[in-house]
N, C-alpha and C positions, 0 to 999 in steps of 0.2 A: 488494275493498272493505274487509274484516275488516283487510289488513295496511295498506291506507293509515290507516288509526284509528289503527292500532297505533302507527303513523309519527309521525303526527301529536301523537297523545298522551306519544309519549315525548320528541319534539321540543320538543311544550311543556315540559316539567317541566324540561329542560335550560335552557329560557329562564329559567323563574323561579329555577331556580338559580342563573344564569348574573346574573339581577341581583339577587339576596341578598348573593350572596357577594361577599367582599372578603377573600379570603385573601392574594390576590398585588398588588404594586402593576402599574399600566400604566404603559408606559412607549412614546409613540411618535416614531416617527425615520423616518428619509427614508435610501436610499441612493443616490446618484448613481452612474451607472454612464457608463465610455467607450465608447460601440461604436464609436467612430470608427479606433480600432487595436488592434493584440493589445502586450501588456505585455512577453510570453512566448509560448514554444509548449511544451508536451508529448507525447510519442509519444502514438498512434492507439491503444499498450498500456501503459499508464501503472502499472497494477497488475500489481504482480509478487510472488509468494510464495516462499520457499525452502524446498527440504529439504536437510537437515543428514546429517550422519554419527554423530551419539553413540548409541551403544551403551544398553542399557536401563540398566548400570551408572552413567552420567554421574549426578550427583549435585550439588546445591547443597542447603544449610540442612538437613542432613539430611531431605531428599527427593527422591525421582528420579523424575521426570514423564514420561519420552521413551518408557519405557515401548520397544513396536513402531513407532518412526517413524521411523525410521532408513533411506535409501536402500537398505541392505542388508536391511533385513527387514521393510521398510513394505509390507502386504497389498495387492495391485494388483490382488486379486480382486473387489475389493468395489464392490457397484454403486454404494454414495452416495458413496465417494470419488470415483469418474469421475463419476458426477453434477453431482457439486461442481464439479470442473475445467471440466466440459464447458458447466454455465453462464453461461462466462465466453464460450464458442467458442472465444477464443484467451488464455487465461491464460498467462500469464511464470512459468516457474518457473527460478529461479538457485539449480541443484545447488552444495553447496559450506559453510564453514563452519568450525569451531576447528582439525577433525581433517583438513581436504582436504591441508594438506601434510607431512600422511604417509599418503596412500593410494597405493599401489601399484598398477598398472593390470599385472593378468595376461595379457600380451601379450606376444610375442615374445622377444627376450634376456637374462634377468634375472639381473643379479648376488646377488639374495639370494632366498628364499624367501618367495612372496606368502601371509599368512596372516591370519588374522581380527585385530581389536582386540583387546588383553586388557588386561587393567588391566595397572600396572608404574607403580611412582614412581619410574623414571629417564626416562620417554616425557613427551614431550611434553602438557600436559593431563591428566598420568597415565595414559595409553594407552599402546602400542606401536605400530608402525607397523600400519597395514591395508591390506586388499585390496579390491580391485574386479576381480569373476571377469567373465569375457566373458559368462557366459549369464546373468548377472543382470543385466548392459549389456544385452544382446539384450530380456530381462523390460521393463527401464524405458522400451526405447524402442519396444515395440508398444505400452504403456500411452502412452507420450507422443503417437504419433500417432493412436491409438484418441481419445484426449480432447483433439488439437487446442491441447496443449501447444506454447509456442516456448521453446526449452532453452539455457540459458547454462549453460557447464559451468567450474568453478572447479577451475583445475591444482595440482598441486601445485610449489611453485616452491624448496621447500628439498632436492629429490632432487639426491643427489651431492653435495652440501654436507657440512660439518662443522660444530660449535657450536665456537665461539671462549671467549670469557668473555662473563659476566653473557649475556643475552638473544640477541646477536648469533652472527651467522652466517656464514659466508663461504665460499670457494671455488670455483668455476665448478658453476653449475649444468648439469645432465648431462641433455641434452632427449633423450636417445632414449629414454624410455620415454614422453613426454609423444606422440614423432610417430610410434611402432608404434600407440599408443593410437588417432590420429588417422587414420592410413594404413587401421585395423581399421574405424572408425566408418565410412569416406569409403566402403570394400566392401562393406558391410554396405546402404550408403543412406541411413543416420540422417543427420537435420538436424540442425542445430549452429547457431543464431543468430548464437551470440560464444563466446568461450572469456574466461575470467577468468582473470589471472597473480599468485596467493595469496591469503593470508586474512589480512589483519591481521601484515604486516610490515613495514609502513611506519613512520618514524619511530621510534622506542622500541619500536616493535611491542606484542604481547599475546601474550607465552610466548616467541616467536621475534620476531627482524627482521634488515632483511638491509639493509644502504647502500642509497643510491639508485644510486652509482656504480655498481653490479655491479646494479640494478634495470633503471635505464638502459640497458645494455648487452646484461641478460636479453632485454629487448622484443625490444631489435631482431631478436636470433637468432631468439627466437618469432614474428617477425613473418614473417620468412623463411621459417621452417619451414611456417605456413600459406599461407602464400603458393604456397609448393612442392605441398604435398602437395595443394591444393584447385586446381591450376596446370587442371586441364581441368573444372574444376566453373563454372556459370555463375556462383554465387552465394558470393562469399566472407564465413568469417563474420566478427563484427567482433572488436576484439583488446579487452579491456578490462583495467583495473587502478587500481590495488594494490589495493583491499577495502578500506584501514582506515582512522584515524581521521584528519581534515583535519588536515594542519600546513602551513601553507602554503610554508615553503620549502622542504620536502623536495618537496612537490606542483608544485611553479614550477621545482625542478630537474631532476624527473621528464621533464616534458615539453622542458628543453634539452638533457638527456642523450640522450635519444632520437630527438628529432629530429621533425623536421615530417611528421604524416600516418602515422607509426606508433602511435601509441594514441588507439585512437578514439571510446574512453571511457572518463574519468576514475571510478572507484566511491571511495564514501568510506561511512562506517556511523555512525547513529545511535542512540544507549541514553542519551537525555538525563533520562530519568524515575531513574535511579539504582541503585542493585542491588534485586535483587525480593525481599527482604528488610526494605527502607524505609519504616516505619509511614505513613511520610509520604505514600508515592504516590498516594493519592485528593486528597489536598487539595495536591498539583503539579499533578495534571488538571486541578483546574476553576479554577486560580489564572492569569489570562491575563496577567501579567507572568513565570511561570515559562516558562510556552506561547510567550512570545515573546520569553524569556532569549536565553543566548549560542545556541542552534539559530539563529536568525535571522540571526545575522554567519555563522553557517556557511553558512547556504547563500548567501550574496550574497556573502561571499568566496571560494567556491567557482566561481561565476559568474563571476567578476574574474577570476580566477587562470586560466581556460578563455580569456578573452578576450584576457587580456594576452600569454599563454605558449602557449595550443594552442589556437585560434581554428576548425582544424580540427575539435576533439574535442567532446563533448557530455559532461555530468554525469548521474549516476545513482545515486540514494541504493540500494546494492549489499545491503544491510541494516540494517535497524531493528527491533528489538524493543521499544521504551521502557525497561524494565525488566532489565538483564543479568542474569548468569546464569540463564537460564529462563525467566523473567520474574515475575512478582508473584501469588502463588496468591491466587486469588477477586478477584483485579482486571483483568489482561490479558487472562483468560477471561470478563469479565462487561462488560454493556453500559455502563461508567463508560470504560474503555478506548476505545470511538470518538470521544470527545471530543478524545483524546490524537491519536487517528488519523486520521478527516477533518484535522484540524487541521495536522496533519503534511502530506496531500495539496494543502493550499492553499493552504498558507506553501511549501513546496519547488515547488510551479509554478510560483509569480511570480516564483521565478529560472532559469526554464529547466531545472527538474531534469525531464528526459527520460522517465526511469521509476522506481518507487519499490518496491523491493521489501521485503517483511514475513517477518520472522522470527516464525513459521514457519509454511507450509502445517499442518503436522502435528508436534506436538512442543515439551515445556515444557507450560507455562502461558499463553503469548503463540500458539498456534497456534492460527490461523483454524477447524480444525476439532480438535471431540478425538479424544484419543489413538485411543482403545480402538473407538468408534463411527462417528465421521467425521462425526457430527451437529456442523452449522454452529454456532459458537456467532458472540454479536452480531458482531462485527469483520468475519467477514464476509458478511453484509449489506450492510453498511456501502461495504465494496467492491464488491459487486457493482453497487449503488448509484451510485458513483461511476463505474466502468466502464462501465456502462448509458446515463448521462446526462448527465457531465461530458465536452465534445470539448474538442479540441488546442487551440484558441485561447484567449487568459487575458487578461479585460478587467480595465483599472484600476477601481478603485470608492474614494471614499470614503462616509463614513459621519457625521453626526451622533450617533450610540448610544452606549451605555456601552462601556468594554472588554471589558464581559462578553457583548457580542453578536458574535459572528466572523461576516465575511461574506467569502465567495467569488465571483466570477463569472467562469465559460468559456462559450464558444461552445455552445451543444447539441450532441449530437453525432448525427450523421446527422439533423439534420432544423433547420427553421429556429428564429430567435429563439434565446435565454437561457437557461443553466439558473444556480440562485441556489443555493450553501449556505450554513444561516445556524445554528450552531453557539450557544449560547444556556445560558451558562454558571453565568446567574444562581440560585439558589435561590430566587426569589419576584418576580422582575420577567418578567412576559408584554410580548414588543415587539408591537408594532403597528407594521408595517413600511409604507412608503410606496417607493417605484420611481421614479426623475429619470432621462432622459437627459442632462441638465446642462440642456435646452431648454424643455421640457414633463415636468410630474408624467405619467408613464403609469399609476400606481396608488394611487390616493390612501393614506395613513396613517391615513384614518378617514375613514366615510362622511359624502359631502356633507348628505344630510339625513334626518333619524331614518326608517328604512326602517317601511313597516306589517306586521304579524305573517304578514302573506302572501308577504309580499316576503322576510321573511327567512326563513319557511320556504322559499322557492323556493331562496334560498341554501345552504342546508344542503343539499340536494339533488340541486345543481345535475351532479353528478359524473355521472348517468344521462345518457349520447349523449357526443357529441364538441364540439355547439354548444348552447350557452345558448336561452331561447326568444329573446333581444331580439338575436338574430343575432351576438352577441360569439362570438369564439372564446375556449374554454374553456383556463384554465392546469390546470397537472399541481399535485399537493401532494402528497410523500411529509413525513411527520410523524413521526417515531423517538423511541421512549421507553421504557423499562423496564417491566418486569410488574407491576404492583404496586406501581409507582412504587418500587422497591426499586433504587439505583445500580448492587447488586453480582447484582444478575437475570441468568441466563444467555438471559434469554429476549427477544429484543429485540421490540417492538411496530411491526406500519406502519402509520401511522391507525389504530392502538387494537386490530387486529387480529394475535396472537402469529405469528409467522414461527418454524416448525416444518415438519419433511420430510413430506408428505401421507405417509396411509393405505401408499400405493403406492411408498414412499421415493424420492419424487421431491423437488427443490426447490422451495418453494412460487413462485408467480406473484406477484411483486411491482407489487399495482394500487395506481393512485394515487389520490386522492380529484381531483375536477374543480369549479374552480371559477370562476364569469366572471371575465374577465380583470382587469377592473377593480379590482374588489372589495378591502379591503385584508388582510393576509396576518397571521395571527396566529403569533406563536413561543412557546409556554409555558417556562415556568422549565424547566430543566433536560432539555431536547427538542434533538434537532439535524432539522434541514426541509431538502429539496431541492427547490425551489419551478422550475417549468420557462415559461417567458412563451414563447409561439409568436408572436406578434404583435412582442417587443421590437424597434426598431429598430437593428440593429446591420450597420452596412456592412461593417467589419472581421470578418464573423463568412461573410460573403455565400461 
């Protein structure tokens, strides 16, 4: 009885607050949604994270963040890093990165001496070449299958090669250490997804790049060679490429050089927020004409250029940090960076971008989890989020709203009806959202008629059970905000409740607030919402 008062009483004070105040303006809108077809589809694993290869040494702005994250010396002993993975069930991770084409794979016949990174300014990146020993391959891949990891592994594609002038490369790439590597994995039992063929040598490349003529040519050998060596395996994995940055004719020649049905996934990489250095980068987040700059022709040119030229092949943003080198300290690690990144996940679906992976699991400034601890910071949440309840099918939507309202909507996933995200960029405008299927409002934008103080207490409440008393089925609300209302909070909030690893360094349980389905759906300034309709009508979702 003492806590219903309790309830009661603190529910009231929120009402009178709730009509004093006039800090923010309202603002309400309507969105129409298609379920009549999908737009798009996205893999079943759409969230993908990477780990990298730099040394504790790597260095930007005189700072070095990488710190132990490195596939070579990242702890694989630690409970809340598997924790973390294994919340996903099946997380994407794409091994791979500035230094993968020059890692060495210590297997079989080697013309030179597999030895550790060290620094050296005639190496690439300022490295020297590195290794990858077998028992630290053997290390990553009981970790990979202990936590239900699926593994893309990123080759190195300049072995045997020479450097020509300026950037360029050339010479016949020399794959027997790539299929000893592959012959060793295939014994051993390790899964293998896809294998990726370099990192940012396309085009003008970044450090290195190699033509497409001799790119083209690469595939096909490589295609052959897993073809061969996986010849008695039921499952072959897929072939992916190049890594780096869209250009479209090098990308449209890619796929004539090589031919139909040999690459069967185009990767290209995102860092549209600018170097992580750039005063600017909080006010690029929440500016939704930056948000929806030239990244937008990228991905729908990239869409084109699959359709037109490899119609067989799928797209896969292979890496994105926002922020390069490193990423941006106290912004890519704090919860102003999801805005940047849901936003990323809902702009690259609506063109078929397949899976999207995030630079980096671990590592910089931009890594989902830190360095030293493996405590989640906001970003990802955010993904798990997305993972949890965004499925493969992507309806059209428009919008009456501001620009500063971002809306998303996919299929739910494993289960019926809608899930909505609604990204809400403004600093002082709260939407009041309304729900069309083009035919019927299913949710009004503001109640029909002034509810009585019981009625909206019932409201507030309503999240106790799975059905409402007046027999509605009840919608899901996750609601995302910073601690303190502070942008730069490492702490992210779900319905006002901090998301931190329990007592027991588990991941915390991400519950939703429940509300009748009807009802209309509020977005506060500077909040991102994943709002879930079980009831929505969508046939294309069926």
């Amino acid at each position: 009885m003492n806590y219903i008062v309790c309830v009661l009483m603190f529910l009231t004070c929120q009402l009178l607050l709730g009509l004093t105040s006039s800090a923010t303006n309202m603002e309400q809108t309507t969105i129409v949604i298609d379920g009549t077809h999908q737009i798009a589809e996205i893999d079943e694993n759409f969230v993908c994270a990477t780990l990298d290869w730099w040394p504790p040494e790597k260095c930007n702005y005189d700072q070095c963040p990488w710190g132990y994250a490195s596939l070579i010396n990242l702890n694989l002993s630690s409970p809340l890093l598997a924790k973390a993975i294994q919340a996903f069930k099946t997380l994407r991770i794409r091994i791979g990165g500035s230094l993968q084409d020059q890692v060495i794979y210590d297997v079989g016949d080697l013309k030179t001496p597999c030895t550790q990174f060290k620094k050296t300014n005639d190496g690439l990146f300022g490295f020297s070449k590195g290794c990858l020993y077998m028992d630290r391959w053997d290390e990553l891949n009981r970790f990979f299958h202990a936590t239900g990891a699926i593994v893309t592994f990123g080759l190195n594609a300049l072995y045997g090669r020479e450097k020509l002038r300026g950037n360029a490369w050339g010479g016949e790439w020399d794959h027997t250490n790539t299929q000893d590597f592959m012959n060793y994995t295939i014994s051993k039992g390790y899964a293998i997804d896809s294998w990726e063929f370099g990192n940012e040598l396309s085009g003008s490349g970044i450090g290195a790049s190699v033509s497409v003529e001799l790119y083209g040519k690469d595939l096909i050998i490589l295609k052959d060679v897993i073809k061969n060596v996986y010849k008695s395996s039921q499952t072959k994995p897929l072939l992916l490429a190049p890594g780096g940055f869209y250009e479209e004719k090098w990308y449209s020649e890619l796929f004539r050089l090589s031919g139909p049905g040999v690459l069967d996934v185009m990767t290209h990489h995102i860092y549209n927020l600018g170097p992580g250095n750039d005063p600017k980068l909080m006010s690029r987040i929440l500016d939704p004409k930056y948000l929806s700059g030239s990244v937008l022709g990228t991905f729908k040119n990239v869409d084109r250029t699959i359709q037109e030229h490899g119609a067989w092949a799928s797209a896969w943003v292979g890496e994105a940090g926002g922020a390069f080198n490193s990423g941006g300290r106290q912004v890519s690690e704090t919860f102003i960076n999801s805005f940047w990144y849901l936003d990323q996940f809902g702009m690259s679906s609506m063109y078929n971008t397949k899976v999207y992976c995030r630079q980096a699991l671990v590592g910089g400034f931009y890594g989902l989890l830190e360095k030293e601890t493996f405590v989640p910071n906001p970003d990802y949440y955010s993904a798990l989020l997305w993972h949890r309840l965004m499925g493969k099918g992507v309806l059209g939507v428009q919008t009456n709203a501001s620009e500063y309202l971002r809306t998303y909507v996919h299929c739910s996933k494993g289960r019926a009806g809608i899930t909505i995200l609604l990204i809400n960029l403004s600093k002082q405008t709260t939407f009041t959202v309304g729900v069309s299927n083009g035919v019927k409002v299913v949710l009004q934008a503001e109640p029909k008629k002034r509810r009585s103080f019981l009625e909206t207490i019932k409201s507030k409440v309503s999240w106790v059970g799975r059905k409402a008393s007046d027999g509605y089925l009840n919608r899901e609300e996750y609601h995302l905000s910073p601690k303190d209302g502070d942008l730069r909070s490492k702490i992210m909030l779900l319905n006002g409740n901090p998301l931190e690893p329990t007592v027991t360094g588990d991941i915390p349980k991400l519950e939703p607030v429940r509300h009748g389905v009807k009802s209309p759906v509020y977005i506060n300034p500077l909040t991102i919402s994943f709002i879930v309709l079980p009831t929505f009508d969508a046939p294309a979702c069926s």
